[in-house]
N, CA, C and O of each residue as an XYZ file, in Angstrom:
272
protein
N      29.104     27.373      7.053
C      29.374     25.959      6.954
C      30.297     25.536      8.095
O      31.214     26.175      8.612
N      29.737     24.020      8.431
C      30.732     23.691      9.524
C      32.061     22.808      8.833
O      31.904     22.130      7.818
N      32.891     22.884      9.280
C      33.900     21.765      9.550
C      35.129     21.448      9.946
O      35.296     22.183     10.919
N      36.026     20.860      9.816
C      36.913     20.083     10.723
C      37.951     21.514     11.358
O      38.606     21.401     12.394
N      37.929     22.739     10.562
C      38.473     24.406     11.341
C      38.107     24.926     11.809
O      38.620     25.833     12.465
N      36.222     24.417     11.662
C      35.315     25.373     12.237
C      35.585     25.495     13.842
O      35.946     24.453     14.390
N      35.414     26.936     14.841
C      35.475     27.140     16.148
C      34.185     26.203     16.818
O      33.092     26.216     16.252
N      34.437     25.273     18.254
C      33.491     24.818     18.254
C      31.873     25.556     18.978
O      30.711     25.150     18.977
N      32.481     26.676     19.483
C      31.167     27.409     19.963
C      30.722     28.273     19.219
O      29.888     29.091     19.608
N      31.199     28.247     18.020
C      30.343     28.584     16.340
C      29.774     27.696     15.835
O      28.807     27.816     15.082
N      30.416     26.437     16.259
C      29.655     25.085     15.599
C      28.150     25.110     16.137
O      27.014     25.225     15.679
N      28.811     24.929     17.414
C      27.221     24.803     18.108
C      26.071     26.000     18.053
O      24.862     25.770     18.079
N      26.569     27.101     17.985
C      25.552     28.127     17.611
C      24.741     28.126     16.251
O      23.589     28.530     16.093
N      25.423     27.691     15.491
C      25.232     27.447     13.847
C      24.059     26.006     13.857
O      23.269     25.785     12.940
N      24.159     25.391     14.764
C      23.503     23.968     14.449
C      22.154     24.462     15.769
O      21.146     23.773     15.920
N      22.418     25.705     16.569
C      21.871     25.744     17.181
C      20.282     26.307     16.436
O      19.179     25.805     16.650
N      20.612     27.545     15.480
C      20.275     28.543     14.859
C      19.231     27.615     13.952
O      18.050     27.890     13.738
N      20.278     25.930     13.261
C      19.463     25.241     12.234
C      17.835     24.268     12.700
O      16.819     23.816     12.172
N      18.647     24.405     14.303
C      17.002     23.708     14.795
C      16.274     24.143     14.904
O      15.264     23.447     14.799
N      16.088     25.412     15.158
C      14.891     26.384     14.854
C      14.685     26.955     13.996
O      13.745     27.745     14.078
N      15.330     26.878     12.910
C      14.945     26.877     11.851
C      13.965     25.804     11.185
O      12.866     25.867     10.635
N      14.753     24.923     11.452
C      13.734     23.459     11.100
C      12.267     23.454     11.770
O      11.127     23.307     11.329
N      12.751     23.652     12.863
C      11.330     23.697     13.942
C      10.414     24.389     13.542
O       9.225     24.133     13.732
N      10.957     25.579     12.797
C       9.567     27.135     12.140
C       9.403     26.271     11.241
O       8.329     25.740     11.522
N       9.930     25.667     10.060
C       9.604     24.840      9.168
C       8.713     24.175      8.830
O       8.008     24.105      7.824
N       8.834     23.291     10.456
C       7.870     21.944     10.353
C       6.384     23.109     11.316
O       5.232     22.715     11.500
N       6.680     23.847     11.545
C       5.486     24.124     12.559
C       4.881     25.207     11.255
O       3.710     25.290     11.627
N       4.933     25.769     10.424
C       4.848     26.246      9.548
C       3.933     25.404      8.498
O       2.930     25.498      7.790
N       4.645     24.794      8.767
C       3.842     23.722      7.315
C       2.509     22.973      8.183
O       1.363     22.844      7.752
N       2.960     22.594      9.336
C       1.715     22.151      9.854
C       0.833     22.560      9.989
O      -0.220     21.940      9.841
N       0.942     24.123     10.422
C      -0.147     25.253      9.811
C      -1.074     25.130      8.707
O      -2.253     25.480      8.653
N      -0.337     24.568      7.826
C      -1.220     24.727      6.036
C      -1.843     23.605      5.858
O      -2.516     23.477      4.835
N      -1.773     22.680      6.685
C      -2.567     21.476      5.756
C      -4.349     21.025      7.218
O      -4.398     20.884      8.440
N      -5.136     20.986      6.385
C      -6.015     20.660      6.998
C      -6.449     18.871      7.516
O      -7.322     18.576      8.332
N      -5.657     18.018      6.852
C      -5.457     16.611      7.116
C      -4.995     16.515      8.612
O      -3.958     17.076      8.968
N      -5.641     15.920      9.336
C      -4.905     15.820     10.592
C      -3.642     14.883     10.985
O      -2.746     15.112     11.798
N      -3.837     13.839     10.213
C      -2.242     12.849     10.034
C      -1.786     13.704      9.490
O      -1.209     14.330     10.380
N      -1.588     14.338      8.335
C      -0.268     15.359      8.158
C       0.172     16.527      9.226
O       1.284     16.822      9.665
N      -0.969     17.011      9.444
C      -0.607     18.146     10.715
C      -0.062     17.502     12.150
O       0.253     18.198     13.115
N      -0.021     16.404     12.126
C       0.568     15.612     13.275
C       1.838     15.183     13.269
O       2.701     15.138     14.145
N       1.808     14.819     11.937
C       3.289     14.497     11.568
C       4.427     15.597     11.562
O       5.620     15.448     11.825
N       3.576     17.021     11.101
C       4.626     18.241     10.900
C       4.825     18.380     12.404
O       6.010     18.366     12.739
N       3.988     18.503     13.328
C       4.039     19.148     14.301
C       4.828     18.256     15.006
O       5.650     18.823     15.726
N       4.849     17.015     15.038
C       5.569     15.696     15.644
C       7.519     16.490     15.250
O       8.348     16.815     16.100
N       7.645     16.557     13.898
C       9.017     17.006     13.592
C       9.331     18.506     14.431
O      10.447     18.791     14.863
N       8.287     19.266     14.546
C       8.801     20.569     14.917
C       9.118     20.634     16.277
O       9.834     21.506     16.770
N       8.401     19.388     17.103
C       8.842     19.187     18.788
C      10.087     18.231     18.727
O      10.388     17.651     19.769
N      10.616     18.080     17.927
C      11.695     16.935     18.138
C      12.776     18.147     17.411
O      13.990     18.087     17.608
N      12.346     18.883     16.830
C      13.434     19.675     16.317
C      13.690     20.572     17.679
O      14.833     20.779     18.088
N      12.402     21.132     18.405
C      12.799     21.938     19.231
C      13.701     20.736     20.586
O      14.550     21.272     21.298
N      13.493     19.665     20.728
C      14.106     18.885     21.572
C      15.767     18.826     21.270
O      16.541     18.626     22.206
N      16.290     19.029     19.780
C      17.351     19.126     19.573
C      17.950     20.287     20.148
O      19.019     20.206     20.754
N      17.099     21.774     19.941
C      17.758     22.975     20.029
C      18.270     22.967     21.703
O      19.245     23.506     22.226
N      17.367     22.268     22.186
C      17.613     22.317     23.790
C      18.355     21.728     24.286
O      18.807     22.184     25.336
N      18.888     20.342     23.758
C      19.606     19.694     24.373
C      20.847     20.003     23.479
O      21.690     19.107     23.511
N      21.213     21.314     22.512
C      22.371     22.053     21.931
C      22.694     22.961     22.971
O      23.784     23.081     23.530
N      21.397     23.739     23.229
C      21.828     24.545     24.165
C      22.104     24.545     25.920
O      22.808     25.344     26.538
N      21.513     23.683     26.337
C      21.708     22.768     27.537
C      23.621     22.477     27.506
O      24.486     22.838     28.303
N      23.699     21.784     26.384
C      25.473     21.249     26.415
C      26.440     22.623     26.004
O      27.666     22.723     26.045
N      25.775     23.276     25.739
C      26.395     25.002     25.524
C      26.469     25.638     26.605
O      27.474     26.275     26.920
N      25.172     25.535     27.490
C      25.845     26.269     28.839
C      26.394     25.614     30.009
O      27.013     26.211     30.891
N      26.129     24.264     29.993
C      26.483     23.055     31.129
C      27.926     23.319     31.142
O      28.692     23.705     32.025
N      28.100     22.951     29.720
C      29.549     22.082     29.459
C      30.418     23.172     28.674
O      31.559     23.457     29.037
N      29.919     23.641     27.793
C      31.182     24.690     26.696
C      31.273     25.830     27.420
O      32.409     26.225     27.683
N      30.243     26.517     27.844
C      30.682     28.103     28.233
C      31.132     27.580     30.037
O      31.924     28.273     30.677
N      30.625     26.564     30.524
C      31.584     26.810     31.604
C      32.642     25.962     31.907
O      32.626     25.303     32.947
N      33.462     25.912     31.200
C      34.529     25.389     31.047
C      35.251     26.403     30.409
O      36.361     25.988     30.074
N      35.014     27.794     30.054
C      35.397     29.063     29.843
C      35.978     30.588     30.569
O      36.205     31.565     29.855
């Protein structure tokens, strides 16, 4: 769990860890359904989840680890 003690380059690893998680999630589920509006929609969440992980990890190595 995060919060206001949490270290912040645990924070970000932890939220890093949850977007790909989400991302297997939604790409997972999009797998199972044969409807193509639903499989669009999962797959729509699992590229926006992976857009999060990147622009976590982008500000992780830009900005946190080199400033280290």
């Amino acid at each position: 769990m995060i919060d206001k003690t949490s270290d912040p380059l645990e924070a970000i690893k932890i939220a890093i860890r949850r977007e790909q998680e989400a991302h297997d999630f939604y790409k997972e589920h999009a797998d199972l359904f044969e409807n193509e509006a639903t499989k669009k929609m999962f797959m729509f969440l699992a590229v926006e989840e992976m857009k999060h992980k990147i622009k976590l990890q982008d500000e992780l190595d830009k900005n946190y680890l080199y400033e280290m």
